[in-house]
mmCIF entry with sequence, helices, sheets and N, C-alpha, C, O atoms, coordinates in Angstrom:
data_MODEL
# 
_entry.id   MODEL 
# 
_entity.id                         1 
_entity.type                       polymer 
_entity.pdbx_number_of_molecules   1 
# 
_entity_poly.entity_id                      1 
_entity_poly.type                           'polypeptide(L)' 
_entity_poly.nstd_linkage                   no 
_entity_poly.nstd_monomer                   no 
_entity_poly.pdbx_seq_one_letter_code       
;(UNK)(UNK)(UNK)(UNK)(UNK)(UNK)(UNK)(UNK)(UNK)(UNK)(UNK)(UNK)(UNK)(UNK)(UNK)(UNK)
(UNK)(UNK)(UNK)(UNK)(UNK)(UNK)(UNK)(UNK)(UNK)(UNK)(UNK)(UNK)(UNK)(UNK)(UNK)(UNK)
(UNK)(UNK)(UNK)(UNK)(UNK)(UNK)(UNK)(UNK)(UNK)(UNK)(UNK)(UNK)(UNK)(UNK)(UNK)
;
_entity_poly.pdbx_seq_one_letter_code_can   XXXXXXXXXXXXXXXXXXXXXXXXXXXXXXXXXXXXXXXXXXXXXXX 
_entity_poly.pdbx_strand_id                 A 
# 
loop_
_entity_poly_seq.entity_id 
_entity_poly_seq.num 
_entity_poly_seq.mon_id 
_entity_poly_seq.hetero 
1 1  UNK n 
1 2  UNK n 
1 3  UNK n 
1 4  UNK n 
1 5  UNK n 
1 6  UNK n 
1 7  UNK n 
1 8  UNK n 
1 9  UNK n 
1 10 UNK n 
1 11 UNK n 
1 12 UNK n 
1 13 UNK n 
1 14 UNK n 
1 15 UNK n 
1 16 UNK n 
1 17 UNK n 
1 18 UNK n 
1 19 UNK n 
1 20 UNK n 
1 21 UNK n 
1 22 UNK n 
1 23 UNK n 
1 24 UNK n 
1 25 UNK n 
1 26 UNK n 
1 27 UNK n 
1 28 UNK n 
1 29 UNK n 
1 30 UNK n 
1 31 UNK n 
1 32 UNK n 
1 33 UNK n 
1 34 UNK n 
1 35 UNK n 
1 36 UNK n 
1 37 UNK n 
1 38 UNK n 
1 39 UNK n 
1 40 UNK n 
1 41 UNK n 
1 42 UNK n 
1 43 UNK n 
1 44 UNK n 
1 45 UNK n 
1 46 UNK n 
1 47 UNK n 
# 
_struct_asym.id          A 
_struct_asym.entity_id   1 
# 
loop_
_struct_conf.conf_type_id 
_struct_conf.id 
_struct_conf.pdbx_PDB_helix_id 
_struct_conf.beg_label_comp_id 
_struct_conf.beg_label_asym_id 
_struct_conf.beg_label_seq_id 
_struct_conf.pdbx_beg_PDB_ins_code 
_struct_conf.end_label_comp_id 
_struct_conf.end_label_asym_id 
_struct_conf.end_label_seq_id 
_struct_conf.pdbx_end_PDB_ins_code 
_struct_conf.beg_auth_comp_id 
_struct_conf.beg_auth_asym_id 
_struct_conf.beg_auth_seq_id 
_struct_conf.end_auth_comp_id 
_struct_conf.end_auth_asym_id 
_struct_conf.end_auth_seq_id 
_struct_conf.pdbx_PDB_helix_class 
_struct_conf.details 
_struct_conf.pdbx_PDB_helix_length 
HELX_P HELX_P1 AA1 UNK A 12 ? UNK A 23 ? UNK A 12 UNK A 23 1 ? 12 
HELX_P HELX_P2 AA2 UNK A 29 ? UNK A 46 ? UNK A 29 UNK A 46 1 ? 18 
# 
_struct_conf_type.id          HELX_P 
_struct_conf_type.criteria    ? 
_struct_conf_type.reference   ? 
# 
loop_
_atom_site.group_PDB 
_atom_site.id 
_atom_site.type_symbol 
_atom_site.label_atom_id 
_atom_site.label_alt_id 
_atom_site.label_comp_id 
_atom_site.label_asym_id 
_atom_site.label_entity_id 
_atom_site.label_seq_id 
_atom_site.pdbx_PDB_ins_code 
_atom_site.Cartn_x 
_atom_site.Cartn_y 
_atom_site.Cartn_z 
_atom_site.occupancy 
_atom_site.B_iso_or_equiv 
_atom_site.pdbx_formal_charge 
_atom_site.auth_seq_id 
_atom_site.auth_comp_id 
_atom_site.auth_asym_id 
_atom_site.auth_atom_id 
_atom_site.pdbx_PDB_model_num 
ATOM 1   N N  . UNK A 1 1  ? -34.849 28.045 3.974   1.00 0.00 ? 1  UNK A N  1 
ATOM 2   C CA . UNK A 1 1  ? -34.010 29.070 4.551   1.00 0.00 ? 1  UNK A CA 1 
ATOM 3   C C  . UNK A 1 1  ? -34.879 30.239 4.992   1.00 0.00 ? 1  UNK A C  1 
ATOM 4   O O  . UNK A 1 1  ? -35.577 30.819 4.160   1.00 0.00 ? 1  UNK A O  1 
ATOM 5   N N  . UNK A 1 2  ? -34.865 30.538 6.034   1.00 0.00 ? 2  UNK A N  1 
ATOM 6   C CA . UNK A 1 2  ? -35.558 31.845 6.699   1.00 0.00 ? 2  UNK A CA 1 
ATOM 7   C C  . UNK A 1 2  ? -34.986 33.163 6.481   1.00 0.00 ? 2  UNK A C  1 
ATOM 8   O O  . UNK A 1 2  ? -33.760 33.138 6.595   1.00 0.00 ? 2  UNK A O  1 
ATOM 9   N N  . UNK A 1 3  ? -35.397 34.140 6.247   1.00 0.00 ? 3  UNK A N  1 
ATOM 10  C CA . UNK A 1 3  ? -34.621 35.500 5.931   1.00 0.00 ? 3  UNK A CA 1 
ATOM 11  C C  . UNK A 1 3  ? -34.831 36.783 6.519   1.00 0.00 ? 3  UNK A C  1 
ATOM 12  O O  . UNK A 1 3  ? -35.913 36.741 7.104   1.00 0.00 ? 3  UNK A O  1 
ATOM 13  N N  . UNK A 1 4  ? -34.424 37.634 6.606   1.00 0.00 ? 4  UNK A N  1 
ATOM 14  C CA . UNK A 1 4  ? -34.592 38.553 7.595   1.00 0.00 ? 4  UNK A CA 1 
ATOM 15  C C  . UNK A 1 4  ? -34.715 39.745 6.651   1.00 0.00 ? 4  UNK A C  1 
ATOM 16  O O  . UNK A 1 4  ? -33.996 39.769 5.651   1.00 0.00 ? 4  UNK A O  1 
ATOM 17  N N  . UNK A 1 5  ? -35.657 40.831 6.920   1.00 0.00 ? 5  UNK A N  1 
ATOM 18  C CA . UNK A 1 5  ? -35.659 42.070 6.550   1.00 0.00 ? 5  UNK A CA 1 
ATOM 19  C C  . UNK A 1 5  ? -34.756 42.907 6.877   1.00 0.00 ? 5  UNK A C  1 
ATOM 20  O O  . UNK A 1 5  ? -35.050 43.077 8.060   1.00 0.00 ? 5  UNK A O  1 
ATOM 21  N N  . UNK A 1 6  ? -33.594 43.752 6.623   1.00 0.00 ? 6  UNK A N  1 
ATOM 22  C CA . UNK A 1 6  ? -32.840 44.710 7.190   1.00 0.00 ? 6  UNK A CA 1 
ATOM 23  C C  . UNK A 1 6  ? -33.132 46.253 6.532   1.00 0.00 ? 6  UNK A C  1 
ATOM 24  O O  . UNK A 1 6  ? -33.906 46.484 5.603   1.00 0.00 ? 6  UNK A O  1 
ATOM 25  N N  . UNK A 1 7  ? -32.505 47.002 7.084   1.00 0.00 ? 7  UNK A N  1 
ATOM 26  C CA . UNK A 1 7  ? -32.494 48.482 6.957   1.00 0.00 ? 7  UNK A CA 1 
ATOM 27  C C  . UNK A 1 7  ? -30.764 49.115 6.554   1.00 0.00 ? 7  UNK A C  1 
ATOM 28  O O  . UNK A 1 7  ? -30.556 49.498 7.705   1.00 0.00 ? 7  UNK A O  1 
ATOM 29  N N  . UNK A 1 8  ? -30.156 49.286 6.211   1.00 0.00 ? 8  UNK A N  1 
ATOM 30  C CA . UNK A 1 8  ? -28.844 49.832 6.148   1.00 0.00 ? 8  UNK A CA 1 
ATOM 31  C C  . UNK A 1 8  ? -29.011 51.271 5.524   1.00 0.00 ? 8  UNK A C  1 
ATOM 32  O O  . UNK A 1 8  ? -29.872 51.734 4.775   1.00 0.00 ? 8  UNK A O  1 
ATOM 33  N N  . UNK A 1 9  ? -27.977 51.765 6.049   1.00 0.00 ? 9  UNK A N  1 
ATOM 34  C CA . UNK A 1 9  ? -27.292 53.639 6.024   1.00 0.00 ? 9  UNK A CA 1 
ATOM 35  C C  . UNK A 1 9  ? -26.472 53.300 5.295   1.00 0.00 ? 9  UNK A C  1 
ATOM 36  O O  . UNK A 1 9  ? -25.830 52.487 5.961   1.00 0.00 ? 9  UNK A O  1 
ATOM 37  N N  . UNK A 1 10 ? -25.852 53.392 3.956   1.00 0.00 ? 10 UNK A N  1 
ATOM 38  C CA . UNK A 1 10 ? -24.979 53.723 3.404   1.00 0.00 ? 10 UNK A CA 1 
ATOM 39  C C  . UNK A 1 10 ? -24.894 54.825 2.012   1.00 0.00 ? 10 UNK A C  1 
ATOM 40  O O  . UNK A 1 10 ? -25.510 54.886 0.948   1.00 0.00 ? 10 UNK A O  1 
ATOM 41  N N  . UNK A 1 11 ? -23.971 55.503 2.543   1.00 0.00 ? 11 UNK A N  1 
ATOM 42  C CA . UNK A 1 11 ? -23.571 56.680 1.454   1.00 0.00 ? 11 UNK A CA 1 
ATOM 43  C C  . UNK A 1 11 ? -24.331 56.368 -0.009  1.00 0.00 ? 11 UNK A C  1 
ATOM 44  O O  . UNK A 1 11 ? -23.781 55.441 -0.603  1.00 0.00 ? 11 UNK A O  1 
ATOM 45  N N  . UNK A 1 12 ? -25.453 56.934 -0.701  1.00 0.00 ? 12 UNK A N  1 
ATOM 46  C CA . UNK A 1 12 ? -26.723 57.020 -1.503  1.00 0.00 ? 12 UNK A CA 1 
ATOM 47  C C  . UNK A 1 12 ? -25.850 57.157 -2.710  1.00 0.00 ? 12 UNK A C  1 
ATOM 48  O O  . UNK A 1 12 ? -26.390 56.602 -3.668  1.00 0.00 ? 12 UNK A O  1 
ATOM 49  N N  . UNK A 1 13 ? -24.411 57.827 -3.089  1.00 0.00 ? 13 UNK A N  1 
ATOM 50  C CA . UNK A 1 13 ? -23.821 57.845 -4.293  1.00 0.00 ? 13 UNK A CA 1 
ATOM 51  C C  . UNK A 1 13 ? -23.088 56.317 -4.605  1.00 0.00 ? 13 UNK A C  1 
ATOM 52  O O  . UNK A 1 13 ? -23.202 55.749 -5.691  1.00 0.00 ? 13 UNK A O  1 
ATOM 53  N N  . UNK A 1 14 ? -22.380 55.814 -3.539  1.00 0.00 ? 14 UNK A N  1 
ATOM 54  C CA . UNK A 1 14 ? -21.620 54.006 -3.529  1.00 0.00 ? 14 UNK A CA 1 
ATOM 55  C C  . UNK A 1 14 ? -22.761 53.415 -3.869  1.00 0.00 ? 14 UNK A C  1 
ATOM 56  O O  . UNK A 1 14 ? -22.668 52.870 -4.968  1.00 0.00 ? 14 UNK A O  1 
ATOM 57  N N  . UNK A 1 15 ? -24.166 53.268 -3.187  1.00 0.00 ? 15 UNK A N  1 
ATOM 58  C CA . UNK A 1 15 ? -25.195 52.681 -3.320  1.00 0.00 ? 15 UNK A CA 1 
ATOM 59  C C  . UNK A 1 15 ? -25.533 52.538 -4.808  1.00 0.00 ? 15 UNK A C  1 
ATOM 60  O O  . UNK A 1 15 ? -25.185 51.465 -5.301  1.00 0.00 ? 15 UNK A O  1 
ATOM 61  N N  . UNK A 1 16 ? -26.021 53.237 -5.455  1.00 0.00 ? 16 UNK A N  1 
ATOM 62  C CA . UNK A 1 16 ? -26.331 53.915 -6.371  1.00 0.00 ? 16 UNK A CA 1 
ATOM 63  C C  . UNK A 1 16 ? -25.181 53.241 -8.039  1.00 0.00 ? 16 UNK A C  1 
ATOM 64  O O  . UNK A 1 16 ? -25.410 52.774 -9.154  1.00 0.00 ? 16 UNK A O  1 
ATOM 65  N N  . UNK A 1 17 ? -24.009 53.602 -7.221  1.00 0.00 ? 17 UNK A N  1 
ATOM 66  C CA . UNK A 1 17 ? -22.978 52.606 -8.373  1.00 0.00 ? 17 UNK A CA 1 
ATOM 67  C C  . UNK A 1 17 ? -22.655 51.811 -8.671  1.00 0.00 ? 17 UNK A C  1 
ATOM 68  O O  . UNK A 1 17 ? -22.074 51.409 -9.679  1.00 0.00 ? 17 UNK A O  1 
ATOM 69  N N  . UNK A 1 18 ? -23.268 51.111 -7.091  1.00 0.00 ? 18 UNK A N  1 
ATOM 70  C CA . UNK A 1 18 ? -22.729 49.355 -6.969  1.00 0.00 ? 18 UNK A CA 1 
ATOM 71  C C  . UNK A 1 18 ? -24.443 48.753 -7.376  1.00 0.00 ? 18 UNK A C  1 
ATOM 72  O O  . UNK A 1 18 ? -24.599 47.640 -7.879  1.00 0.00 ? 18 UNK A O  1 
ATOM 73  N N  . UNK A 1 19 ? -25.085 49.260 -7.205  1.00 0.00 ? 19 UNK A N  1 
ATOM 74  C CA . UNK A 1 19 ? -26.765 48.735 -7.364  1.00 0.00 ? 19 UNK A CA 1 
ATOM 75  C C  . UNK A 1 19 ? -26.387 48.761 -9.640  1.00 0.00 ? 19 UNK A C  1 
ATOM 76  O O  . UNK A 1 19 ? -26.590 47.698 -10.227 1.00 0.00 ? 19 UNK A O  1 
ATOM 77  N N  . UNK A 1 20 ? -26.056 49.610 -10.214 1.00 0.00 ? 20 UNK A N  1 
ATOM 78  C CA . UNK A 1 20 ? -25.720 49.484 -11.246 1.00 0.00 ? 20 UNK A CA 1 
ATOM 79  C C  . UNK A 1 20 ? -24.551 48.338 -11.998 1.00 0.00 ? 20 UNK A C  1 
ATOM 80  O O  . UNK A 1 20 ? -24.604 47.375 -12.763 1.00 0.00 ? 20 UNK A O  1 
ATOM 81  N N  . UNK A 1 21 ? -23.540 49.092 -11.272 1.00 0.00 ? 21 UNK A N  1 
ATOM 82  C CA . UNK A 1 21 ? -22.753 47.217 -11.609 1.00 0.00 ? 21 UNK A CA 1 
ATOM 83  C C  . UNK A 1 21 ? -23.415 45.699 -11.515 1.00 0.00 ? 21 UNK A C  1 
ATOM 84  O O  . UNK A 1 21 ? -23.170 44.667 -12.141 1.00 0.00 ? 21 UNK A O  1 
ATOM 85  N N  . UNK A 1 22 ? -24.357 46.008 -10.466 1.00 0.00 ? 22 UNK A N  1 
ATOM 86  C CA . UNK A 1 22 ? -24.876 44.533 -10.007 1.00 0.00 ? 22 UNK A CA 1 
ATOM 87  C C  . UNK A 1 22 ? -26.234 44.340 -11.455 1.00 0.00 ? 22 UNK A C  1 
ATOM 88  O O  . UNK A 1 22 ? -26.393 43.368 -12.194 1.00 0.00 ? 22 UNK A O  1 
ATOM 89  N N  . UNK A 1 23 ? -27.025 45.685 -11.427 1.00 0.00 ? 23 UNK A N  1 
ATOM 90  C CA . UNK A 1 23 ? -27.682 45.216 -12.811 1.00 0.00 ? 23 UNK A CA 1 
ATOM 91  C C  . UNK A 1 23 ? -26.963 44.791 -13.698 1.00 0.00 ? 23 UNK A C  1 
ATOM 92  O O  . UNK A 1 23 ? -27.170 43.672 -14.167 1.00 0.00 ? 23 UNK A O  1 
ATOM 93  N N  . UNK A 1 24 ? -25.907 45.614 -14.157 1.00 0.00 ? 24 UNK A N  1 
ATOM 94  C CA . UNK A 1 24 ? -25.156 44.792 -15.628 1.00 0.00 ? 24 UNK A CA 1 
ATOM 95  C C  . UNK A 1 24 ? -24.532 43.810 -15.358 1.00 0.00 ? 24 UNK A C  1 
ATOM 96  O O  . UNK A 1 24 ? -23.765 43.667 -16.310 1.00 0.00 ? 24 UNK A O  1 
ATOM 97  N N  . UNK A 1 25 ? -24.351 42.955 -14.594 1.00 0.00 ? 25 UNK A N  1 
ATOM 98  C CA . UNK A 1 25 ? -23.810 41.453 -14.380 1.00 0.00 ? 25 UNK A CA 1 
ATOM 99  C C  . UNK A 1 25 ? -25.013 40.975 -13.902 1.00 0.00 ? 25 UNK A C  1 
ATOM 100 O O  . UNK A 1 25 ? -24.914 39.837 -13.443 1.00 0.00 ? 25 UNK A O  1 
ATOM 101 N N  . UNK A 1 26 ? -26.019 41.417 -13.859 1.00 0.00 ? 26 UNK A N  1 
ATOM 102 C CA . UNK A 1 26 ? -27.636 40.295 -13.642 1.00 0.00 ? 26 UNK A CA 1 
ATOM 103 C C  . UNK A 1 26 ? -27.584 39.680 -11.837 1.00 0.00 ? 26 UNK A C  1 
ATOM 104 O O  . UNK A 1 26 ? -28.134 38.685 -11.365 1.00 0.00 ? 26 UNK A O  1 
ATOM 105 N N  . UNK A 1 27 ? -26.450 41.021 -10.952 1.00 0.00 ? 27 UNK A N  1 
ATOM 106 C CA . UNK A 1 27 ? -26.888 40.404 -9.924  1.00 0.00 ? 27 UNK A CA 1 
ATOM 107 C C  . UNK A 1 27 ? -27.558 40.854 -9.006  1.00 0.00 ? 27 UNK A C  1 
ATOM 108 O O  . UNK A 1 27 ? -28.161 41.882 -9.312  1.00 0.00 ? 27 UNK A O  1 
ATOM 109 N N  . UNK A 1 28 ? -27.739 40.405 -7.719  1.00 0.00 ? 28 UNK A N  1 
ATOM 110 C CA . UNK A 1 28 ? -29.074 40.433 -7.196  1.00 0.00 ? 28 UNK A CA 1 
ATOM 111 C C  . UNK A 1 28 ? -28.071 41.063 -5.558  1.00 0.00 ? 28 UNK A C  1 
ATOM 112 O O  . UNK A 1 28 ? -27.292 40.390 -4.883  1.00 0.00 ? 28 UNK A O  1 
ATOM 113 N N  . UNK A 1 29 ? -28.527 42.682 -5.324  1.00 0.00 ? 29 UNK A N  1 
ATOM 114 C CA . UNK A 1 29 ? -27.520 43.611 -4.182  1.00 0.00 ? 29 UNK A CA 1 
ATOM 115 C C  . UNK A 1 29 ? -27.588 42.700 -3.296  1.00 0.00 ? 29 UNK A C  1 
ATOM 116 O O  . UNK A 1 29 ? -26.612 42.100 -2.847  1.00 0.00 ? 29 UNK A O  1 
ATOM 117 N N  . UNK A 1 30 ? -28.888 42.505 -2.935  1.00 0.00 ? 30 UNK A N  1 
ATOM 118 C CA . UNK A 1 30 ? -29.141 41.918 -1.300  1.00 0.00 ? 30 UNK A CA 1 
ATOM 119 C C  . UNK A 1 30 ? -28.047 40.070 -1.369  1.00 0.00 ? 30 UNK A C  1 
ATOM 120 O O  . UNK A 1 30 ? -27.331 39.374 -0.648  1.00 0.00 ? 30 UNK A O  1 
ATOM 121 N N  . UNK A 1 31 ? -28.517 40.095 -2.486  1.00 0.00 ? 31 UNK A N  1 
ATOM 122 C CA . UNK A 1 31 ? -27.788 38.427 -2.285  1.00 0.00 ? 31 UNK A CA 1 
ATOM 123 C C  . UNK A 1 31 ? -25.706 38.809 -2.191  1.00 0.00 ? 31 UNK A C  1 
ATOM 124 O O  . UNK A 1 31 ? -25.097 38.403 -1.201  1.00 0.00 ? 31 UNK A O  1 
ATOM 125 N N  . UNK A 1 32 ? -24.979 39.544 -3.275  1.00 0.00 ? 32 UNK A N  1 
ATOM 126 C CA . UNK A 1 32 ? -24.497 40.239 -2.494  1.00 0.00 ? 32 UNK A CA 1 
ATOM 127 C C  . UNK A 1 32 ? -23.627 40.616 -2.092  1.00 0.00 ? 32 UNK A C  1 
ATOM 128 O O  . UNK A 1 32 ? -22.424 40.533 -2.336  1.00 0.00 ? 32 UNK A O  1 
ATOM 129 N N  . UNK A 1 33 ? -24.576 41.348 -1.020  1.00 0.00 ? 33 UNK A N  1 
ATOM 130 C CA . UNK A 1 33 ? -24.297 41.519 0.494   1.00 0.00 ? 33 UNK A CA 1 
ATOM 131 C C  . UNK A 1 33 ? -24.447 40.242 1.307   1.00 0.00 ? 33 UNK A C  1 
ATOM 132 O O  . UNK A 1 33 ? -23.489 40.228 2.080   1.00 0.00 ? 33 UNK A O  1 
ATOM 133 N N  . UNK A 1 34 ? -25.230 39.122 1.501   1.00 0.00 ? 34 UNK A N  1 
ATOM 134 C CA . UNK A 1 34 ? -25.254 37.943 1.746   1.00 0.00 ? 34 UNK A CA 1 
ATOM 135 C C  . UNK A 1 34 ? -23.764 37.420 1.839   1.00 0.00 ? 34 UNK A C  1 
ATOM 136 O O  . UNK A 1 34 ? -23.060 37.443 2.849   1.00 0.00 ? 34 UNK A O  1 
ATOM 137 N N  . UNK A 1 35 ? -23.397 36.910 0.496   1.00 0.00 ? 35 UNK A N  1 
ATOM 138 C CA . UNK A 1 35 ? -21.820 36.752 -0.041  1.00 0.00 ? 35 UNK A CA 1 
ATOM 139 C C  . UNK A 1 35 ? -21.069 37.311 1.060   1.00 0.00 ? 35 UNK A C  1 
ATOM 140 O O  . UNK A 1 35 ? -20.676 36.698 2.053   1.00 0.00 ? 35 UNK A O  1 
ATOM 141 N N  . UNK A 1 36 ? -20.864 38.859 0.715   1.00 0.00 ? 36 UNK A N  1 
ATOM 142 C CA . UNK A 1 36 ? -19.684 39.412 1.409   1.00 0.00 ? 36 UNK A CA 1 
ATOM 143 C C  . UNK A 1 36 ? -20.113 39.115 3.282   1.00 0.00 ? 36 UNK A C  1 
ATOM 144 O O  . UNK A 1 36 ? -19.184 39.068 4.088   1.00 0.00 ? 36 UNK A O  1 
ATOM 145 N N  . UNK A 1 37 ? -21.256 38.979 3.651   1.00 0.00 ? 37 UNK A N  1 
ATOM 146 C CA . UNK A 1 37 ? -21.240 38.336 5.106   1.00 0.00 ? 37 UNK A CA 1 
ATOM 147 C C  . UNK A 1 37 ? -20.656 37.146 5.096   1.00 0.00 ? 37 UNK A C  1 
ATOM 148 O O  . UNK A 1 37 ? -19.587 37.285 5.691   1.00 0.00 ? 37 UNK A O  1 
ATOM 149 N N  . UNK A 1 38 ? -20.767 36.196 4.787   1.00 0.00 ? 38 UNK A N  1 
ATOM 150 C CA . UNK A 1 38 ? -20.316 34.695 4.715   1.00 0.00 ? 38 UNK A CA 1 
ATOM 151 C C  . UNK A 1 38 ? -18.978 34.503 4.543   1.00 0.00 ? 38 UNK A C  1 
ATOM 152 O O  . UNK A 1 38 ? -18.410 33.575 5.119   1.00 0.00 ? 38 UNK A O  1 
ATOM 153 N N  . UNK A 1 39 ? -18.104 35.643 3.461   1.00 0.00 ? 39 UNK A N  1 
ATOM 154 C CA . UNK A 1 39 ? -17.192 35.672 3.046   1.00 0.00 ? 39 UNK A CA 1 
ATOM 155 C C  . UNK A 1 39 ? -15.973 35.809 4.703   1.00 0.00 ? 39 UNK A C  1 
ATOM 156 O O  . UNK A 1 39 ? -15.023 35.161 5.143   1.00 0.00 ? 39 UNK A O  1 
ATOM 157 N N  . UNK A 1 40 ? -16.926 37.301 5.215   1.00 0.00 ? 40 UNK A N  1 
ATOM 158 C CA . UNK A 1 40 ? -15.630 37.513 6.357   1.00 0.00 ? 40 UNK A CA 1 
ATOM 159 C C  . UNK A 1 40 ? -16.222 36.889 7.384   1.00 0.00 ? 40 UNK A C  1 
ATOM 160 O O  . UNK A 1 40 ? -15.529 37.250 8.335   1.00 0.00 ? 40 UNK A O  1 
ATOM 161 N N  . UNK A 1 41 ? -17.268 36.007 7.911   1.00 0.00 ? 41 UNK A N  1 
ATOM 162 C CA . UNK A 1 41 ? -17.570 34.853 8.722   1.00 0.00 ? 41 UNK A CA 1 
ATOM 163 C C  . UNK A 1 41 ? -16.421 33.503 8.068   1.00 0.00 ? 41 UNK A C  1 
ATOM 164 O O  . UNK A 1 41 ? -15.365 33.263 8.653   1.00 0.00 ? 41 UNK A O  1 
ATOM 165 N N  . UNK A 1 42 ? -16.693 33.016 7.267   1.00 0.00 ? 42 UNK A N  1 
ATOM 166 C CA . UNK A 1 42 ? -15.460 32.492 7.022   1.00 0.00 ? 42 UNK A CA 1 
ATOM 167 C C  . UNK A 1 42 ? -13.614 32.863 7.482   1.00 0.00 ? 42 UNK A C  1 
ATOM 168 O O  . UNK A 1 42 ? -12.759 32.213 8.084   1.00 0.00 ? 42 UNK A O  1 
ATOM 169 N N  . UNK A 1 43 ? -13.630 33.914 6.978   1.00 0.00 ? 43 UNK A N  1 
ATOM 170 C CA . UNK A 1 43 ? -12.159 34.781 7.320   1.00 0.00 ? 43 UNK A CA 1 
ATOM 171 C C  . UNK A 1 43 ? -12.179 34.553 8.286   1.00 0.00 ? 43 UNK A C  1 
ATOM 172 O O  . UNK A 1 43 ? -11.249 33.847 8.674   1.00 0.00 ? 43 UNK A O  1 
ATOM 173 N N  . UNK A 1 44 ? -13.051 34.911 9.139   1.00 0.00 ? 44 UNK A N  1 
ATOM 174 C CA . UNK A 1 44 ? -12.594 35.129 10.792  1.00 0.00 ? 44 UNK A CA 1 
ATOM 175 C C  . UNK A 1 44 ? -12.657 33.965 11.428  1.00 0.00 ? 44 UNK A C  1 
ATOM 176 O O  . UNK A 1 44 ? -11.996 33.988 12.467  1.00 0.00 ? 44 UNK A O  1 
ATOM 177 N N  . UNK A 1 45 ? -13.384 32.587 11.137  1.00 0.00 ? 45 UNK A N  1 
ATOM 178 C CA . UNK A 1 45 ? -13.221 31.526 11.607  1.00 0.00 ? 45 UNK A CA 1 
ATOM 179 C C  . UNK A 1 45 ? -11.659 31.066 10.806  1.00 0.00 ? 45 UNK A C  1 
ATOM 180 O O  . UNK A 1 45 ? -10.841 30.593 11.595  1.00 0.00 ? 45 UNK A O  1 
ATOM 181 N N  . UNK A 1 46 ? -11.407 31.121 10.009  1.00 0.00 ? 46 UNK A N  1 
ATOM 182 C CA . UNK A 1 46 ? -10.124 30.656 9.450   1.00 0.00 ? 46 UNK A CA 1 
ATOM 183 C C  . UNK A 1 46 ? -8.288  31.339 10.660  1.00 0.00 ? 46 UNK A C  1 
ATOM 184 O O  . UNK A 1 46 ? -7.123  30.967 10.806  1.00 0.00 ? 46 UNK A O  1 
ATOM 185 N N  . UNK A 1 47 ? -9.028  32.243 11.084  1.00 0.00 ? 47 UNK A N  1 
ATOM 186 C CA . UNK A 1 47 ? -7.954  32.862 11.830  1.00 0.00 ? 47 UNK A CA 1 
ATOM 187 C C  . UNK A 1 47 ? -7.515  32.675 13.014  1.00 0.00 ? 47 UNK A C  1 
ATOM 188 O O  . UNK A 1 47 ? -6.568  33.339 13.434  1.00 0.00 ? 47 UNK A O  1 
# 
């Protein structure tokens, strides 16, 4: 699988809370964010 480097802008306090939730469940931000892409690529082919 090939992967791409990105850059994202998002509000540094959400960041910051969700980067913590994801430590205490052992998960991994970038992967995700992965997830939630696939998730509404799915959705929108379903529609």
């Amino acid at each position: 699988m090939n992967t791409k480097n990105i850059t994202l802008k998002v509000n540094s306090e959400l960041y910051d809370t969700y980067r913590e939730l994801c430590r205490k469940k052992g998960l991994i931000v970038s992967r995700q964010f992965e997830i939630m892409m696939e998730s509404q690529i799915d959705k929108e082919k379903g529609e």
